[in-house]
C-alpha positions as CSV (number, residue, x, y, z in Angstrom):
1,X,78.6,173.1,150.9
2,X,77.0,171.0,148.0
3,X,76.0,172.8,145.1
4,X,72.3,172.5,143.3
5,X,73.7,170.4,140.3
6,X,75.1,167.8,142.6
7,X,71.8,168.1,145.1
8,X,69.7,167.6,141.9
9,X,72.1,164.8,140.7
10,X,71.8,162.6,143.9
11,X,68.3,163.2,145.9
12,X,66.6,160.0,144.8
13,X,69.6,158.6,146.4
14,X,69.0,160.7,149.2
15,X,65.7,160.0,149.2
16,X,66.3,156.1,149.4
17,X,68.3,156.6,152.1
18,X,71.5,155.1,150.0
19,X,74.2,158.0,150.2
20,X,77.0,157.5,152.6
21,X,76.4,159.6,155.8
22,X,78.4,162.5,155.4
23,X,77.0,162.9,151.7
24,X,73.7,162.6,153.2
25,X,74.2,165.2,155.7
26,X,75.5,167.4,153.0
27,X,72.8,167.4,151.0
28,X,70.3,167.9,154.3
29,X,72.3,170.9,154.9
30,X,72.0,172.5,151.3
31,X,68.0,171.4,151.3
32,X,67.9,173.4,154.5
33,X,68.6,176.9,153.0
34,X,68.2,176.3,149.1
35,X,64.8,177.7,148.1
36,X,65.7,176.6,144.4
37,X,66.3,172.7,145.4
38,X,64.1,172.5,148.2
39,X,60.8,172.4,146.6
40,X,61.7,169.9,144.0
41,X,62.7,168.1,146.9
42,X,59.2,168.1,148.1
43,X,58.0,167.2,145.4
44,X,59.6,163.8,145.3
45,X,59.3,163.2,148.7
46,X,55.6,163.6,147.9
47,X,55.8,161.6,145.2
48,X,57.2,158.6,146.5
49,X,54.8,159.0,149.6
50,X,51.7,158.8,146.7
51,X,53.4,155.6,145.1
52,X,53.6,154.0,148.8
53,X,49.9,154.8,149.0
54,X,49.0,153.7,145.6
55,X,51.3,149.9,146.3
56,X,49.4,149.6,149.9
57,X,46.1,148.9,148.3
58,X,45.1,145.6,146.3
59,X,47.4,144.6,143.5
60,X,45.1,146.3,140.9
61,X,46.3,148.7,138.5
62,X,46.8,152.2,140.5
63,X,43.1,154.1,140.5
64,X,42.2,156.6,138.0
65,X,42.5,159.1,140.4
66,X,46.6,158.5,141.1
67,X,46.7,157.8,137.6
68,X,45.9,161.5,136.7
69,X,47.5,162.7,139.4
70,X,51.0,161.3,138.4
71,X,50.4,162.3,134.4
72,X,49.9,166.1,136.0
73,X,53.1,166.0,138.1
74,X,55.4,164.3,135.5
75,X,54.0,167.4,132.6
76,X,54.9,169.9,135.7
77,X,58.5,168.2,136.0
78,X,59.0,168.0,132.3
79,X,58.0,171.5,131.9
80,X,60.0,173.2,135.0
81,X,63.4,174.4,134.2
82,X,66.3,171.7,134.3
83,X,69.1,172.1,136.8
């Protein structure tokens, strides 16, 4: 099984769907029974969800609103514990 460094290490590229299958599956696997890596996971799954929101509207700088939002949920990443 993949460890929590190595999970932390790769889930954007997990999350952009660029790991080689078996890597991918690996890290599915640990995310499926790691309540340490799991929410963090979330998180940037959420993340990127909000960023496709914010780029599907008019070319505009993003709205105050997601603007906020992201400044909250970078301090709250900077200020969790590192892996």
């Amino acid at each position: 099984m993949v460890d929590c460094h190595s999970v932390m290490k790769r889930l954007w590229e997990y999350l952009d769907g660029e790991l080689p299958l078996e890597e991918a599956q690996g890290l599915r696997e640990h995310l499926a029974v790691c309540a340490r890596c799991y929410p963090q996971y979330q998180f940037q799954l959420a993340f990127l969800a909000a960023l496709a929101r914010a780029h599907a509207g008019p070319a505009a700088s993003p709205r105050p609103e997601f603007a906020r939002r992201l400044r909250a949920a970078l301090a709250m990443v900077e200020s969790s514990p590192s892996f």
